[in-house]
C-alpha positions as CSV (number, residue, x, y, z in Angstrom):
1,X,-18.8,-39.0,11.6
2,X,-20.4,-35.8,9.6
3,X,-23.5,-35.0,9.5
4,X,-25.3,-32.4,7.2
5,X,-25.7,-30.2,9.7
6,X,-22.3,-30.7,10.1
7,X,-21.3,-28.4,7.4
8,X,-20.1,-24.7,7.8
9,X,-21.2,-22.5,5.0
10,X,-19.5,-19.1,4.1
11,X,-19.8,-16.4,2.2
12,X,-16.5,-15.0,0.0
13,X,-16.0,-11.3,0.2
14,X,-14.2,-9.7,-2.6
15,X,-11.6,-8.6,-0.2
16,X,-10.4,-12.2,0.0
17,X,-10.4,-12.4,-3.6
18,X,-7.9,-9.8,-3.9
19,X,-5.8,-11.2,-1.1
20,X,-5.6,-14.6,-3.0
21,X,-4.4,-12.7,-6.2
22,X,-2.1,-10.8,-4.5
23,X,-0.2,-13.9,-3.2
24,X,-0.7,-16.3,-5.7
25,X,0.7,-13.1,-8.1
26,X,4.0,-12.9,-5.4
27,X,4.0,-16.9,-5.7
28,X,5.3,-17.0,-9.3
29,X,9.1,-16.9,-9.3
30,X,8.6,-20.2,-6.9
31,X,5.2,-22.3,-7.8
32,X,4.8,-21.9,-11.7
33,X,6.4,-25.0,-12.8
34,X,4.2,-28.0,-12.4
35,X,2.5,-30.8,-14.1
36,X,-0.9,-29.6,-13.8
37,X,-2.1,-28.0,-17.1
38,X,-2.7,-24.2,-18.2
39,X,-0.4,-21.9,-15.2
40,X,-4.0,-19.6,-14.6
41,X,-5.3,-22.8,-13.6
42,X,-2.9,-23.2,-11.0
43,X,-3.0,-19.3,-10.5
44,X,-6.6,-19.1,-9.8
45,X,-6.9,-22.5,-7.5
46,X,-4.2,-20.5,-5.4
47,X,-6.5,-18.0,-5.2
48,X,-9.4,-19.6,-3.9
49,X,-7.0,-21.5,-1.9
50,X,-5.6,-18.8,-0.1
51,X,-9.2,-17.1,0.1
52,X,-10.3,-19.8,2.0
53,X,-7.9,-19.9,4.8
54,X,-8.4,-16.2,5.0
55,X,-11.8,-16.7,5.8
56,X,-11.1,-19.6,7.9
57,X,-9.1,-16.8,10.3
58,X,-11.7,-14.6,10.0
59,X,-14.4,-16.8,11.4
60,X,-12.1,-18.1,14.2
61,X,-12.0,-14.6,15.0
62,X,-15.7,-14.3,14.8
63,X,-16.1,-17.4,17.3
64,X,-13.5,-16.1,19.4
65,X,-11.5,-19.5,18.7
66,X,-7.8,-18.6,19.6
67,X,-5.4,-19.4,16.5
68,X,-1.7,-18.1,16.0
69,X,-0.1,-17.4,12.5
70,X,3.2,-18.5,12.7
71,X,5.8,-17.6,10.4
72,X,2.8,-17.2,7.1
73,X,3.2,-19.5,4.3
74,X,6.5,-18.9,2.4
75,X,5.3,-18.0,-1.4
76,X,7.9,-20.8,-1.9
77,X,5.3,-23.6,-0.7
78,X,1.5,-22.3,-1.0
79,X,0.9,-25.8,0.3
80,X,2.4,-25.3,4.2
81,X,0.2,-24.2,6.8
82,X,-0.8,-21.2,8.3
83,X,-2.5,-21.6,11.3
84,X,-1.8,-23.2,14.3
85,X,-4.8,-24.6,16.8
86,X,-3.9,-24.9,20.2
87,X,0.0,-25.6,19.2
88,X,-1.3,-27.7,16.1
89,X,-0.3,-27.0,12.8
90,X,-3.7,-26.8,11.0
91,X,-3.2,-27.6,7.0
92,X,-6.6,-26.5,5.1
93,X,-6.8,-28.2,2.4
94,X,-9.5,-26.9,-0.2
95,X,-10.8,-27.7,-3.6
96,X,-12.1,-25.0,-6.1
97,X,-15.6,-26.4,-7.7
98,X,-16.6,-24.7,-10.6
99,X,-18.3,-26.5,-13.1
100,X,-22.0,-24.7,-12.9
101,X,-24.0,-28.0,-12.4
102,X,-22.2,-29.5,-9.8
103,X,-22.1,-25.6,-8.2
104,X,-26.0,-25.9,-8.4
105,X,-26.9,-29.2,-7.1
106,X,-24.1,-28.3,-4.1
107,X,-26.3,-24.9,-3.1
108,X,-29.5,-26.9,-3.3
109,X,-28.3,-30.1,-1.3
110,X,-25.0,-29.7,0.2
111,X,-24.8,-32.7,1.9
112,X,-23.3,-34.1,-1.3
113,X,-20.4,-33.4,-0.4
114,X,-20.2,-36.1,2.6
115,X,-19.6,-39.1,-0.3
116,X,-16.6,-37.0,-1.9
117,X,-13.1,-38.0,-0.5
118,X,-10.9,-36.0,1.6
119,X,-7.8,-35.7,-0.8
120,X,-4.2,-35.3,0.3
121,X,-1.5,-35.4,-2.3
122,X,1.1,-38.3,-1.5
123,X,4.0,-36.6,-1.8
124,X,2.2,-33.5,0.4
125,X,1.4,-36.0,3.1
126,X,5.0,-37.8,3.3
127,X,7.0,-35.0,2.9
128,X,9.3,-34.0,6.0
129,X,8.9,-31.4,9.1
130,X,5.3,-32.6,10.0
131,X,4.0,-34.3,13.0
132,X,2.0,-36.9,13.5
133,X,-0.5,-34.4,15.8
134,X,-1.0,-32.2,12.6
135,X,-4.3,-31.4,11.4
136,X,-6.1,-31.9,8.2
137,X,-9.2,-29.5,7.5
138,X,-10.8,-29.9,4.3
139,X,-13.0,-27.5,2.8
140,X,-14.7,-27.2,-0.8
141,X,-15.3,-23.8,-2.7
142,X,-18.1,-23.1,-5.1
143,X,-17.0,-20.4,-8.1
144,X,-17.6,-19.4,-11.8
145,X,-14.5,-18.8,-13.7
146,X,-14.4,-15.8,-16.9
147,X,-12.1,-17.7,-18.8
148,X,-13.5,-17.9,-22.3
149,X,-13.3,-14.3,-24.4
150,X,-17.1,-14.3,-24.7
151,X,-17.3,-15.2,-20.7
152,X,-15.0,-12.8,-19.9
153,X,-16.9,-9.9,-22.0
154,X,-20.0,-11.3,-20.2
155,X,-18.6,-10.5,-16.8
156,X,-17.7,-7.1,-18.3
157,X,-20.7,-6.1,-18.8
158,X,-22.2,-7.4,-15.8
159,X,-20.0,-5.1,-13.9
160,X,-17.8,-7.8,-12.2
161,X,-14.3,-7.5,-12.0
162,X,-11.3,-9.0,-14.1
163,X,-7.7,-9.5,-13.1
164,X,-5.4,-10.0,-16.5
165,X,-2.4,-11.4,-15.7
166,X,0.7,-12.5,-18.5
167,X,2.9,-14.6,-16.8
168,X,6.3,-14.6,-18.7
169,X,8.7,-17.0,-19.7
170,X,11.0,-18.9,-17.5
171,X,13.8,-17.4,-18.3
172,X,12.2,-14.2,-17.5
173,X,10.7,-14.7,-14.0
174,X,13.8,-17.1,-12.6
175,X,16.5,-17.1,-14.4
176,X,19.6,-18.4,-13.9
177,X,22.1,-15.7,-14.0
178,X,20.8,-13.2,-11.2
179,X,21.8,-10.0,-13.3
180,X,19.5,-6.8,-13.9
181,X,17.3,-7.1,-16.6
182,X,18.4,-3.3,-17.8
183,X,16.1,-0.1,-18.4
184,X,13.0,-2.2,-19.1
185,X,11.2,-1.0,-22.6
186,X,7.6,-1.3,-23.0
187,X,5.5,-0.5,-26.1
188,X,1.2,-0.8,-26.5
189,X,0.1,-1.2,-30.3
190,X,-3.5,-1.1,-28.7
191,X,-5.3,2.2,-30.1
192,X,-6.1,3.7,-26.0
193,X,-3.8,4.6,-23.6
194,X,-3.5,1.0,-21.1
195,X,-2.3,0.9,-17.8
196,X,0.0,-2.0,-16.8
197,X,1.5,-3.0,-13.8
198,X,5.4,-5.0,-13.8
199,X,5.5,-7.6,-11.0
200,X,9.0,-8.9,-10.4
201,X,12.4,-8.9,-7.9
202,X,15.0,-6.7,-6.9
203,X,18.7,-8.1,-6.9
204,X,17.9,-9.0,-3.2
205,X,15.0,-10.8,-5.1
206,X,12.3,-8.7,-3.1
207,X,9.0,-8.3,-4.9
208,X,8.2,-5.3,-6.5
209,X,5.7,-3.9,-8.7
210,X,5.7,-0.8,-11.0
211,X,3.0,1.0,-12.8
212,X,3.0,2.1,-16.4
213,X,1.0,3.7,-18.6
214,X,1.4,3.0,-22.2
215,X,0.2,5.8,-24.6
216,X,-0.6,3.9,-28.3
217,X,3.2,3.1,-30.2
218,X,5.1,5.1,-27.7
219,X,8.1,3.5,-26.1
220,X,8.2,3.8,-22.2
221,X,11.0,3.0,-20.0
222,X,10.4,1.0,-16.9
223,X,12.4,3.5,-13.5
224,X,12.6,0.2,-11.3
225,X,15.5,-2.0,-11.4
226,X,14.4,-5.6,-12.1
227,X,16.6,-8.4,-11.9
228,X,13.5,-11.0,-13.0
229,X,10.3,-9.9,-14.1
230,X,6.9,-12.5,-13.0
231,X,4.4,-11.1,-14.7
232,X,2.2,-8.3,-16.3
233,X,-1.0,-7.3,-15.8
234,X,-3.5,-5.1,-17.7
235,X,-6.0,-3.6,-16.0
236,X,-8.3,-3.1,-18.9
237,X,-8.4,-6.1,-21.6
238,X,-5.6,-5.0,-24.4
239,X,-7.2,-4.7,-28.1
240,X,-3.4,-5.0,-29.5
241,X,0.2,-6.2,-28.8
242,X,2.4,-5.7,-25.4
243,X,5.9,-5.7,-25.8
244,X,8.7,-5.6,-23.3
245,X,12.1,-5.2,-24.0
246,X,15.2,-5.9,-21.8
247,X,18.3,-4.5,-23.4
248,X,20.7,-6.5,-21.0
249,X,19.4,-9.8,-22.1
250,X,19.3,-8.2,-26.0
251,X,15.6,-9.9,-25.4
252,X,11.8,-9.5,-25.9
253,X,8.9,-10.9,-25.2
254,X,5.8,-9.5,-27.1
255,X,2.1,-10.4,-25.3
256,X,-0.7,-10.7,-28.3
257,X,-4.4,-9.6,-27.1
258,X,-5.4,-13.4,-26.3
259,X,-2.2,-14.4,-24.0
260,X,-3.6,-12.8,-20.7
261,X,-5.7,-14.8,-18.5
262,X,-8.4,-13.7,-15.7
263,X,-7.0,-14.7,-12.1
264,X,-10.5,-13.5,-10.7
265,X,-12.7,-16.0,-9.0
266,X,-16.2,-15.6,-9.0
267,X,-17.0,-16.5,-5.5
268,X,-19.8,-17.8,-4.2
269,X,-19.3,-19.9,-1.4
270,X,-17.0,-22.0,1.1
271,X,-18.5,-25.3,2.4
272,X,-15.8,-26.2,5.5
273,X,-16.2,-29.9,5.9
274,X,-14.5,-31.8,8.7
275,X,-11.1,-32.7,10.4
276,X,-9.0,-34.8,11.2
277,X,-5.1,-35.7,12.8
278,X,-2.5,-36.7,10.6
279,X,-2.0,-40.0,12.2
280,X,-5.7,-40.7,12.0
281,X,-5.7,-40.0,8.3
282,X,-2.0,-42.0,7.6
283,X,-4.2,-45.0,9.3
284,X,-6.8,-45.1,7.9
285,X,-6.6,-43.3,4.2
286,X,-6.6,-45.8,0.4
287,X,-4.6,-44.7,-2.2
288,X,-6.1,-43.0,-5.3
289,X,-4.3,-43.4,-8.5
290,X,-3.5,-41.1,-10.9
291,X,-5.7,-40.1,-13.1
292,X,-8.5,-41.2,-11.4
293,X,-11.9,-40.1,-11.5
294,X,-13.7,-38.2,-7.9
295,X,-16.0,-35.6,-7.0
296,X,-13.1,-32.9,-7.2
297,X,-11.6,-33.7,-10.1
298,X,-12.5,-35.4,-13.5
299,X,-9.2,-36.9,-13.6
300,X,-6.3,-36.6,-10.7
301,X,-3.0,-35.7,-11.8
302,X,-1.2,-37.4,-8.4
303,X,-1.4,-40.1,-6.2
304,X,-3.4,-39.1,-3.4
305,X,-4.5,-40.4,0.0
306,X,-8.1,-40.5,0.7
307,X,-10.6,-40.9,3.6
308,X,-14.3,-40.3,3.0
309,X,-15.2,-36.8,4.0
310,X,-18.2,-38.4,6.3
311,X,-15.8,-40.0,8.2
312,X,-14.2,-36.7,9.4
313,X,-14.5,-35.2,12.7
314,X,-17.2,-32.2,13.0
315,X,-15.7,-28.6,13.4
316,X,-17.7,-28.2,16.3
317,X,-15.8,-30.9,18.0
318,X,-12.4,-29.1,16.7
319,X,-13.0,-25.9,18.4
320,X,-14.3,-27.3,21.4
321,X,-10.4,-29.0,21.3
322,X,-9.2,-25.8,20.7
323,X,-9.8,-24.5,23.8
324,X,-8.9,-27.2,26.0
325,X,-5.4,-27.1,24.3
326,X,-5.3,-23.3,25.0
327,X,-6.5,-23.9,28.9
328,X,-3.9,-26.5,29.7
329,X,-1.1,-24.4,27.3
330,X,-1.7,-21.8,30.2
């Protein structure tokens, strides 16, 4: 059972920011496609997602907790685990909050959170290769979003930062035919020179990037061989059209000033909740239909298993575990 002072608070640090842009950006090719609204959506809760078990390590570090990485998340499935405690696979499980009055009544009494549910998709939980001595940690992050045009000038001025991403069409980033894409052509009708970056695969579908910089209506080749191209990203906000060219495919794609979204997330803080084994949860979680209504979300999108998050175990009590598994490991 949780108590308030059960709750660990954390700070985010803009380094994990940039680590959970960095994967989610590598993700593409393999996590775009899914029933869950706008793709930056998806693109910025990997973010916070991955910033969050980033900082989870880094405070097991801190406590001197041992934990082992094995074999890091696949950018095929954000949704596996990363760390293993004691030999068990630890699956954090973390919801992005950022609606700015639910941000502001979780900062001034945090202990809100113990009436929320502990969510775990259905098909997450039933899906093959885990054990029943699997852990669920469940943690909840508080963050403002620049997502709106006048937000996102806002945060300009302000001096935070942006991340523009265009993610391209399907046909682009996967496509079916693995063949090179040809001499890339890109052309900038914006009236400054813009620097863009091309995030794609080689034919051995490695990731790759490439910078650019676009001079105003000047056509410039791309030197990297691409065999699918993810996504583009400006790293100033583009007052005119982006056009890439492949001349294999006899195809192009133009990008107009509004079609780039901001993957940054505004940070503010990580509330880590509770725990609990999978078995535990499988006995005693209810069923949450779609499109239901819950502290995370106004409406789900999937059936999901749920156990209160008071019920969880304290983290306190998990680390303690921790090193008993370690002692009788060696």
């Amino acid at each position: 059972m949780l108590l308030p002072s059960s709750l660990l608070r954390l700070p985010i640090p803009r380094d994990l920011i940039e680590g959970g842009i960095a994967y989610a950006v590598r993700s593409l090719p393999h996590t775009f496609d899914r029933k869950d609204g706008s793709p930056y959506d998806r693109l910025r809760r990997i973010v916070a997602g991955v910033a969050v078990e980033l900082a989870f390590r880094r405070h097991l570090t801190q406590m001197e907790i041992p934990f082992e990485v094995k074999g890091a998340t696949p950018f095929s499935d954000p949704d596996r685990y990363d760390v293993t405690l004691g030999g068990h696979r630890c699956d954090v499980k973390s919801f992005l909050i950022s609606h700015r009055e639910q941000i502001q009544a979780l900062h001034s009494t945090p202990h809100l959170l113990l009436d929320a549910p502990a969510l775990v998709p259905l098909d997450q939980h039933a899906a093959e290769g885990q054990r029943d001595d699997d852990l669920y940690l469940f943690a909840f992050v508080t963050s403002l979003l620049a997502i709106a045009q006048r937000d996102l000038q806002k945060a300009l001025a302000a001096g935070q930062p942006i991340h523009l991403t265009n993610v391209l069409p399907k046909n682009w980033r996967a496509p079916h035919n693995w063949t090179p894409l040809g001499a890339l052509a890109l052309k900038s009708d914006c009236d400054a020179p813009i620097t863009v970056e091309l995030h794609g695969q080689t034919e051995e579908r490695e990731f790759v990037s490439e910078t650019l910089l676009l001079p105003p209506r000047t056509r410039v080749e791309a030197n990297t061989k691409f065999f699918a191209l993810a996504a583009l990203h400006a790293q100033t906000p583009p007052d005119g059209r982006i056009a890439v060219h492949s001349p294999a495919r006899r195809d192009t794609c133009v990008i107009h000033p509004l079609e780039w979204g901001n993957l940054w997330v505004y940070g503010m803080d990580i509330y880590f909740t509770g725990w609990i084994p999978r078995d535990e949860f499988r006995r005693r979680a209810e069923l949450i239909r779609e499109g239901a209504r819950v502290f995370q979300f106004e409406q789900t999108r999937v059936k999901n298993l749920a156990v209160p998050i008071r019920e969880l175990h304290p983290l306190d009590e998990l680390f303690e575990k921790v090193k008993e598994w370690e002692r009788r490991k060696n």
